[in-house]
C-alpha positions as CSV (number, residue, x, y, z in Angstrom):
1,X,139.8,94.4,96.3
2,X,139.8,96.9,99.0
3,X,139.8,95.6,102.9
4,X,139.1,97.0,105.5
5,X,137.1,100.1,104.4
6,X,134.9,102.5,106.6
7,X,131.7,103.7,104.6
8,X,131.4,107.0,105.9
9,X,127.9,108.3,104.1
10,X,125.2,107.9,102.1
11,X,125.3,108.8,98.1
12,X,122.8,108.4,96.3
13,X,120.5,105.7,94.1
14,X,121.0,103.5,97.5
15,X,124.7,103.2,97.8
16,X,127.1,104.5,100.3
17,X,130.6,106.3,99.8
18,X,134.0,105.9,101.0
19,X,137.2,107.7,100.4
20,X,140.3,105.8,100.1
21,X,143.8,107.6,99.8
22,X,141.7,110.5,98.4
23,X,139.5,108.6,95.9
24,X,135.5,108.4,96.2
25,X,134.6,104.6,96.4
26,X,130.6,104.4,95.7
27,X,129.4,101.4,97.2
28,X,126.6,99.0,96.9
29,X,125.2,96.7,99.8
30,X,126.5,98.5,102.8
31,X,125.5,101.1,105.5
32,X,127.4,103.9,106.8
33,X,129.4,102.7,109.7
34,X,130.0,99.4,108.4
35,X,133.7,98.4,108.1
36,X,133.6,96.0,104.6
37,X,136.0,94.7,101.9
38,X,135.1,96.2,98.7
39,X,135.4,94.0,95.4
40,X,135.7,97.0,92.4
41,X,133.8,96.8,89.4
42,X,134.8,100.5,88.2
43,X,138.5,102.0,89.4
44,X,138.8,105.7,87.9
45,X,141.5,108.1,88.4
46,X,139.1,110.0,90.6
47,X,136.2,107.8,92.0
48,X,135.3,104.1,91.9
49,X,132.3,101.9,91.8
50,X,131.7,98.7,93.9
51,X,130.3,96.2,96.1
52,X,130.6,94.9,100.0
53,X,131.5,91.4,99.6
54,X,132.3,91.3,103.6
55,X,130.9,93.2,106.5
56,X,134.3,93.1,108.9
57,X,132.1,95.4,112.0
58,X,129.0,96.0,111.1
59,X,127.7,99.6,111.9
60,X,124.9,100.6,114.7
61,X,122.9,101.7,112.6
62,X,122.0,98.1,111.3
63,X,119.2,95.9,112.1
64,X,117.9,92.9,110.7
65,X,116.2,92.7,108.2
66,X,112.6,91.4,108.4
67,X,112.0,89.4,104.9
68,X,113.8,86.1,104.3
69,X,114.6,87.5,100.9
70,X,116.2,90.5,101.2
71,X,119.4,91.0,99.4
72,X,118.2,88.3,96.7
73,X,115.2,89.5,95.0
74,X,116.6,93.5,94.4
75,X,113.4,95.1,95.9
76,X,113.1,96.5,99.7
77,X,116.8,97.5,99.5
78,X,117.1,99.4,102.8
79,X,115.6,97.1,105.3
80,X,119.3,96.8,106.8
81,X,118.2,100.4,107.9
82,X,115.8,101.5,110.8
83,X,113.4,103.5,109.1
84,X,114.0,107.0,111.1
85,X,117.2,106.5,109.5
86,X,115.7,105.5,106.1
87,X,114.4,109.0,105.9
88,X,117.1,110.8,106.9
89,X,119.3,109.4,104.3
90,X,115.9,110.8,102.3
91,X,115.8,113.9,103.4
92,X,119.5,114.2,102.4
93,X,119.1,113.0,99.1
94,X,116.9,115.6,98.2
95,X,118.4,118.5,99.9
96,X,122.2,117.5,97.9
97,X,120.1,117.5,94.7
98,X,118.5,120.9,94.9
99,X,121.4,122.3,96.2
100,X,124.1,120.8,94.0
101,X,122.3,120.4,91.1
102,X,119.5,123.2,91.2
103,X,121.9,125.8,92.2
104,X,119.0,128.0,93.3
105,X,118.2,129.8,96.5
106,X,116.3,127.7,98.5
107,X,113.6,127.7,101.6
108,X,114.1,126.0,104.3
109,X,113.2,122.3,103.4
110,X,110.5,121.1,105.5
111,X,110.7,117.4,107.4
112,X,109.9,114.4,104.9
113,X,106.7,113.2,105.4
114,X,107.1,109.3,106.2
115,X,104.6,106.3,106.0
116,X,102.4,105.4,109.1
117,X,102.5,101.9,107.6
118,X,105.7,100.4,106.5
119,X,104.9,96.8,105.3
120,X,101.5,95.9,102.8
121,X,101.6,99.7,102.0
122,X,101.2,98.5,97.7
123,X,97.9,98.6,95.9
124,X,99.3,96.7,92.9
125,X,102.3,93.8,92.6
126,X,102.8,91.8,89.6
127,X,104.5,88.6,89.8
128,X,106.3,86.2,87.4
129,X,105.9,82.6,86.6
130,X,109.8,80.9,85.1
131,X,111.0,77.7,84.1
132,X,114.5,78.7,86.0
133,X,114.9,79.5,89.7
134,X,117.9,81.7,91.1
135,X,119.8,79.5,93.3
136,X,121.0,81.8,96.1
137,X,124.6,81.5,97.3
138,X,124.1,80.1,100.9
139,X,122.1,76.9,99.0
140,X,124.4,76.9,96.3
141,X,127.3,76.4,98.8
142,X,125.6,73.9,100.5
143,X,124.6,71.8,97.2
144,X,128.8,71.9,96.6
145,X,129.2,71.3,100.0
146,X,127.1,67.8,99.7
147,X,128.2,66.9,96.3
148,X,132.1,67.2,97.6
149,X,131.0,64.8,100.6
150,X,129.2,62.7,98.3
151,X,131.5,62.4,95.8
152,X,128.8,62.9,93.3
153,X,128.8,65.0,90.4
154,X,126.6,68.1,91.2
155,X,123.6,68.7,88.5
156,X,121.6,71.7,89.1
157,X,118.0,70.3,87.8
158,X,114.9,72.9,87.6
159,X,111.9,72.7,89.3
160,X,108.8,72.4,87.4
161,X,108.0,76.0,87.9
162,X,108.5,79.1,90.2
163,X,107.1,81.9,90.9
164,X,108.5,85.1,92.2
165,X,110.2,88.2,91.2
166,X,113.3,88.3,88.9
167,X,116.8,88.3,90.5
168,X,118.9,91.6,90.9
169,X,120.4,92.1,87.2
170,X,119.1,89.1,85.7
171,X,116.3,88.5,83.2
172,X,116.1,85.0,83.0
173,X,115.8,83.6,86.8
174,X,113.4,83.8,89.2
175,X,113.8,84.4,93.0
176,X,111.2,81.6,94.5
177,X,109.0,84.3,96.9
178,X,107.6,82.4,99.7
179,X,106.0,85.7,101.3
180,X,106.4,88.8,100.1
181,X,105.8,91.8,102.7
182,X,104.7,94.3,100.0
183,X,100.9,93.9,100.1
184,X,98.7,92.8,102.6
185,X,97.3,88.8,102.0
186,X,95.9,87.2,99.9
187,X,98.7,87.7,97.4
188,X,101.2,85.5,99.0
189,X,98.2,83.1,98.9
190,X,96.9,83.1,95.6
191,X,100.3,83.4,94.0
192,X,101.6,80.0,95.6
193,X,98.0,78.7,94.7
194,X,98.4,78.8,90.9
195,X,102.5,77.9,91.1
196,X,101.2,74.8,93.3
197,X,98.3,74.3,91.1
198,X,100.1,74.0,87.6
199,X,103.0,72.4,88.9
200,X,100.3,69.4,90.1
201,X,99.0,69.5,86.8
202,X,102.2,69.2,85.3
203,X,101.5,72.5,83.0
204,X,104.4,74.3,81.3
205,X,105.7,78.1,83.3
206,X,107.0,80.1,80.8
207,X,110.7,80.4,79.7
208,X,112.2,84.0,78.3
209,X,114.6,82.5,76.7
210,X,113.1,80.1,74.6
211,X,110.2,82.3,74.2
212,X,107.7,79.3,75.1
213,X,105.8,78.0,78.1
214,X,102.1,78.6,79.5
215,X,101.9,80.0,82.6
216,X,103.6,83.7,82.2
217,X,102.8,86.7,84.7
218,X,100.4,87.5,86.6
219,X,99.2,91.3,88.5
220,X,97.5,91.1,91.9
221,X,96.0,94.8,92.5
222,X,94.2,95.2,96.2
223,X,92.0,98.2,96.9
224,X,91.9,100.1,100.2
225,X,88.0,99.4,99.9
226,X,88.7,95.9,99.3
227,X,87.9,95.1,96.2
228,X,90.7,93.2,94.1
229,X,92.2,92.2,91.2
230,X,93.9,89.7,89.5
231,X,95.0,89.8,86.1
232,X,96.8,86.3,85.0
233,X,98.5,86.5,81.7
234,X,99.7,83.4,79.5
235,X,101.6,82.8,76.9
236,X,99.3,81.1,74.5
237,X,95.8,80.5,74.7
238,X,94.6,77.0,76.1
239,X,91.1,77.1,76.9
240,X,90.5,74.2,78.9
241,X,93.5,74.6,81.3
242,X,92.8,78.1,81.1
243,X,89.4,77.5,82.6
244,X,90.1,75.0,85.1
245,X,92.8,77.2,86.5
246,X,90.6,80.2,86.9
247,X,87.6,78.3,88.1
248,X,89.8,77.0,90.6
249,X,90.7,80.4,91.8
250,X,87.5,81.9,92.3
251,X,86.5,78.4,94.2
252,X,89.8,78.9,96.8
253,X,89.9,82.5,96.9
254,X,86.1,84.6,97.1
255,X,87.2,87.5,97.9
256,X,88.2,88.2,94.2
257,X,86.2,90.5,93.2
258,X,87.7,91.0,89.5
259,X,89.4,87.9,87.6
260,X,91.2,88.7,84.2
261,X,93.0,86.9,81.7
262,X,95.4,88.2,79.4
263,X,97.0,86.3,76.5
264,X,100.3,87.7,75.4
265,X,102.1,85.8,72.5
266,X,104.7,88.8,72.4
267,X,108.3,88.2,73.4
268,X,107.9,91.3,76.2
269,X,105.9,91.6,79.2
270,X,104.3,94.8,78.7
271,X,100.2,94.9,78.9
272,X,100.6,98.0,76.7
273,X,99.4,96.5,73.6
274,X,97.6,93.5,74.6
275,X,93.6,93.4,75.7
276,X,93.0,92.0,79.1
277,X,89.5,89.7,79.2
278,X,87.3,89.8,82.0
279,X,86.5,86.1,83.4
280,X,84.5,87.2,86.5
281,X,83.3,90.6,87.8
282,X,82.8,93.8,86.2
283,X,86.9,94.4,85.3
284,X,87.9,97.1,87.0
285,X,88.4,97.4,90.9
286,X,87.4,101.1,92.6
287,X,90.1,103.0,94.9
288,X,89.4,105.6,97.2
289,X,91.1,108.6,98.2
290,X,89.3,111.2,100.5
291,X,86.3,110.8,99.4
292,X,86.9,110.5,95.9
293,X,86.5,107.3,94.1
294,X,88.8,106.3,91.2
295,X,88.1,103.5,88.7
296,X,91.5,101.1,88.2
297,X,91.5,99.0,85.4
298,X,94.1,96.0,84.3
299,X,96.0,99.0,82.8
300,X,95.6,102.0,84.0
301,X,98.5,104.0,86.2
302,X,97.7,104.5,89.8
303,X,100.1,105.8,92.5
304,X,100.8,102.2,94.2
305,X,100.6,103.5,97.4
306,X,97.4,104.6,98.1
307,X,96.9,105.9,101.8
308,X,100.8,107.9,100.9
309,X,98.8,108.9,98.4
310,X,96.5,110.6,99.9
311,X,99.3,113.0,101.7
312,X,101.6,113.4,98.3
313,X,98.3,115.0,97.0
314,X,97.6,117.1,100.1
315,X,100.4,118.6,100.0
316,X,100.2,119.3,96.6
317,X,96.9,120.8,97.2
318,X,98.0,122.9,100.2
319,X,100.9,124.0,97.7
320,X,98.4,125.2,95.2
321,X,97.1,127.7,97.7
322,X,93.6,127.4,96.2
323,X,90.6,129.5,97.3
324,X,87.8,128.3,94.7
325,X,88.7,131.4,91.7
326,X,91.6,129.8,90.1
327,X,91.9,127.5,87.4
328,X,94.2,125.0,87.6
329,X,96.1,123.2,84.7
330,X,97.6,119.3,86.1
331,X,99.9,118.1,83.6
332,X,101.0,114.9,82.8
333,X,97.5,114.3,84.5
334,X,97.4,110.6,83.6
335,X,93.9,109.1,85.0
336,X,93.3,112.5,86.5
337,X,94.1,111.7,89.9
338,X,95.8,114.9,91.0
339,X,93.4,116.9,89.5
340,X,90.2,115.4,91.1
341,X,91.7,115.1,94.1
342,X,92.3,119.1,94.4
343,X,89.4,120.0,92.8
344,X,86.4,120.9,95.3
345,X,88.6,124.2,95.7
346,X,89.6,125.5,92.1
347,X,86.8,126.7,89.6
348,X,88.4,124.4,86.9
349,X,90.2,121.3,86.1
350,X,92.4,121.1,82.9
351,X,94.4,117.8,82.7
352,X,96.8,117.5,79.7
353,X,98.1,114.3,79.0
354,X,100.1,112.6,75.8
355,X,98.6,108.8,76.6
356,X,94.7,108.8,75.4
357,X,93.8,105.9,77.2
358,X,95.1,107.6,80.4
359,X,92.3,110.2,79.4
360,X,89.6,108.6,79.0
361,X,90.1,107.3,82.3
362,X,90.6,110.7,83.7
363,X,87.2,111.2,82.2
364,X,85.5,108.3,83.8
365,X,87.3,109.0,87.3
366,X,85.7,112.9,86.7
367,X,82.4,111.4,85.8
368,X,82.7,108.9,88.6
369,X,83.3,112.1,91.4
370,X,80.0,114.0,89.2
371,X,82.6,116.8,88.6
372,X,81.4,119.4,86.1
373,X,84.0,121.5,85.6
374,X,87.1,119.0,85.4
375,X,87.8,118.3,81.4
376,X,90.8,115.8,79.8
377,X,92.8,115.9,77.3
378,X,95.1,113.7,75.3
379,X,98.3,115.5,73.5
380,X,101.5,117.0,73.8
381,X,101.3,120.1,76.3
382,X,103.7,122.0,74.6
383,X,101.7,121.9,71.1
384,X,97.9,121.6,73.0
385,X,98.3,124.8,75.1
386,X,98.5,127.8,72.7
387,X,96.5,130.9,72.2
388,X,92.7,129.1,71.1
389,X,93.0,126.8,74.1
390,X,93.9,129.7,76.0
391,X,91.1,131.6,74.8
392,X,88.7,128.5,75.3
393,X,89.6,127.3,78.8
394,X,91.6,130.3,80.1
395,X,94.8,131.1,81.0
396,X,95.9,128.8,84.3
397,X,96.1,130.8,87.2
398,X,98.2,127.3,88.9
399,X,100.0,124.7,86.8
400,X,100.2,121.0,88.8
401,X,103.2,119.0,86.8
402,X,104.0,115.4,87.8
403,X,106.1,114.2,85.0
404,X,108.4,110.8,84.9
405,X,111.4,109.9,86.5
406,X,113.2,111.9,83.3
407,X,111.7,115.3,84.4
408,X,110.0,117.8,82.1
409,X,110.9,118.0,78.5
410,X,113.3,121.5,77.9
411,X,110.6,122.4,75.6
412,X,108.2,121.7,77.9
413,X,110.0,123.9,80.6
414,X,109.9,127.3,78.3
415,X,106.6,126.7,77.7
416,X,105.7,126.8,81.1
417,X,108.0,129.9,81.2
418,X,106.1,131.5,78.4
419,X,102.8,130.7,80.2
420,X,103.7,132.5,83.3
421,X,101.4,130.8,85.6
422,X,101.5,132.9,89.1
423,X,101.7,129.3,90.7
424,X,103.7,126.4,89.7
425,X,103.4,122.7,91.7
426,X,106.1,120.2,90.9
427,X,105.7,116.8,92.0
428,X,108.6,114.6,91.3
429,X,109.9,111.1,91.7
430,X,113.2,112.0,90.7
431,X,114.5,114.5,92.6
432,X,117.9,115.4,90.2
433,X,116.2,115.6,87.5
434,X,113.6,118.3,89.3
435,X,116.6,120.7,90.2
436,X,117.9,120.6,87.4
437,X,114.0,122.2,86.1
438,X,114.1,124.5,88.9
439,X,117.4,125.4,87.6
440,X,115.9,126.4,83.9
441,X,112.4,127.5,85.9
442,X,114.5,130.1,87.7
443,X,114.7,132.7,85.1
444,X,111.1,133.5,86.4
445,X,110.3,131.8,89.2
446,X,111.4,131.5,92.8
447,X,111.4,128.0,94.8
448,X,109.0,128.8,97.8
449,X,108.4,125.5,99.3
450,X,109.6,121.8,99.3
451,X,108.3,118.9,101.4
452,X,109.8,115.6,100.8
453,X,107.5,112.4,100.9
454,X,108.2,108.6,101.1
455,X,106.1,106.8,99.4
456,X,108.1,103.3,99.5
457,X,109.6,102.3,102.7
458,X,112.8,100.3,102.8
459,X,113.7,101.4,98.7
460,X,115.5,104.4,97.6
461,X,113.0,106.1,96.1
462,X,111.5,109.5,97.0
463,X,109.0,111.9,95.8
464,X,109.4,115.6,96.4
465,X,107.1,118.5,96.2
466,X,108.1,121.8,95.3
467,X,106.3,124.9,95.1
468,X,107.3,128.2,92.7
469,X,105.7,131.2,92.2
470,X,106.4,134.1,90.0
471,X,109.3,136.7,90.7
472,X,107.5,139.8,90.9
């Protein structure tokens, strides 16, 4: 253990640093200022890894946090932090990451574009139902605390069933959520509802490590236009609880507009395979940004911020410097979101992305908006765009990329640098793994703007725009 350490800045991926008789100590849970002891879980000739088990003065810069379950349930990790200082620390991220990992000459980096709303800003939560509820520390102390007074051995005895999100670094237990602040109500509501519900009917949650159990997940997706979704998913089918459960729903909660089941028998989460049913409504929910209208189904990927949205894709769009002649290619398009939303000022839409069923909603989405000159398609960029599809569509005159947190493919990247594209827009949710692109990119393009944006108050997560265009 170390005591008594001053944090003296930020890092990155949410934890703070220290030096300590010349060593770099990255540290989880803490705030610069903050005087802690550390307890190490890495100790390297050079650097170390670990966590504040004890805030000795805590810094100024702290405030309290505003959910009852922060620190437990490993979401919302910042709300320790005022958020002007939130997006500071951002901003910083961003700017070490170009600079230190791009190692290209950079524009002046504009101010990060923060959230107007900072709570109930998520379109889409998904919450799970468990057998085994995380005991926090404070309640586990005061369980030893009676049992020592009491004599008593102490049995830790489940409940009949919670609901809630996983605990930090485990997969098996369940932090009991009693209000979440991430999307506005009814969530909170309905999600209590159905845990009360089954728990009064004495039906079985499900168990992930036995691999049996009922009641499994379930997605809640809310709609800026109000329309909303919710997706429950079980582990086996049983039609007659099944019924009564979802009938009961729709009698306590009206403003569903959209009620899906999903039975998955698999020993993984993941919707990807499995075929939600529609019990009421028409099965998909409608989003709106600007005036565009986007179909969400159970599956599809939406950016879960929706009014953040809406400025990540202006900017983008003021990036692409569009003036109605060019065509613009958006890779890694998924439901065509990007795309649509820039396209009353290009002459054409290509979208390019590897997951067909991404596509076809792209499709609908451009049928949706009566766009005529937006088309989709599903396959790898780097063997779809050669000389015939050149030839068909024409050459883009601005390339939109959005890829995953993992950043472009290399391959990817010299295609783009064969394409030669006068304008390239990167919009990233990683922002190490987009220097080091602008790194490769920079044998023929020059970085010309960058405007961080937050799209999730109170986590560590950033998105960052960059625009490139090519050295003359």
């Amino acid at each position: 253990m170390l005591p008594d350490v001053l944090v003296e800045d930020y890092a990155a991926e949410g934890r703070s640093l220290a030096r300590v008789d010349g060593k770099v100590v990255f540290i989880e849970s803490a705030v610069p200022g903050d005087v802690v002891d550390i307890q190490l879980s890495k100790n390297k000739k050079d650097w170390a890894e670990g966590r504040a088990i004890r805030i000795k003065q805590p810094s100024a810069d702290r405030v309290d946090p505003f959910c009852e379950h922060f620190g437990i349930c490993g979401g919302c990790q910042w709300q320790m932090l005022p958020y002007t200082k939130q997006l500071q620390y951002k901003q910083k991220q961003v700017t070490d990451n170009l600079q230190r990992i791009g190692k290209v000459p950079l524009p002046e980096i504009l101010p990060i574009a923060g959230c107007e709303e900072t709570r109930y800003y998520r379109n889409k939560l998904e919450y799970t139902f468990s057998t085994k509820r995380f005991i926090p520390q404070h309640e586990f102390q005061e369980l030893r605390r009676i049992q020592e007074e009491s004599g008593e051995r102490f049995e830790h005895t489940e409940k009949a069933g919670v609901a809630g999100f996983h605990a930090k670094g485990m997969f098996d237990k369940l932090v009991e959520i009693n209000t979440c602040h991430l999307q506005h109500e009814p969530t909170n509501d309905i999600r209590n509802a159905i845990a009360a519900y089954a728990r009064q009917k004495k039906w079985s949650f499900y168990d992930i490590r036995m691999h049996e159990g009922w009641l499994r997940t379930m997605q809640v997706r809310l709609a800026t236009t109000g329309e909303l979704m919710v997706n429950i998913v079980f582990g086996y089918e049983e039609k007659k609880q099944r019924t009564e459960l979802l009938d009961y729903l729709l009698q306590q909660f009206p403003q569903i507009t959209t009620l899906l089941y999903t039975i998955n028998t698999k020993k993984n989460d993941s919707l990807f395979d499995l075929s939600p049913q529609v019990y009421h409504g028409k099965g998909h929910i409608i989003e709106k940004l600007e005036e565009f209208q986007f179909k969400i189904s159970p599956k599809s990927f939406f950016q879960t911020n929706s009014r953040q949205a809406e400025q990540l894709y202006r900017i983008t769009r003021d990036f692409a410097g569009l003036d109605g002649t060019q065509t613009v290619y958006d890779l890694y398009c998924g439901t065509g979101s990007i795309g649509i939303f820039v396209s009353k000022l290009a002459k054409q839409i290509i979208g390019v992305e590897v997951i067909a069923e991404a596509i076809e909603d792209a499709k609908e989405n451009a049928a949706l908006n009566g766009l005529q000159h937006a088309s989709f398609y599903a396959g790898d960029v780097i063997d779809i765009c050669d000389d015939a599809f050149f030839a068909a569509h024409g050459r883009p005159d601005v390339i939109i990329t959005d890829p995953p947190r993992a950043g472009m493919h290399e391959k990817l990247v010299s295609k783009l640098l064969d394409i030669a594209a006068p304008v390239i827009v990167y919009v990233s949710c990683n922002p190490a793994t987009q220097a080091r692109d602008l790194n490769l990119l920079s044998e023929k393009y020059s970085v010309e703007k960058i405007q961080p944006v937050d799209m999730f108050p109170h986590t560590l997560h950033i998105e960052n725009v960059v625009q490139l265009k090519l050295k003359g």
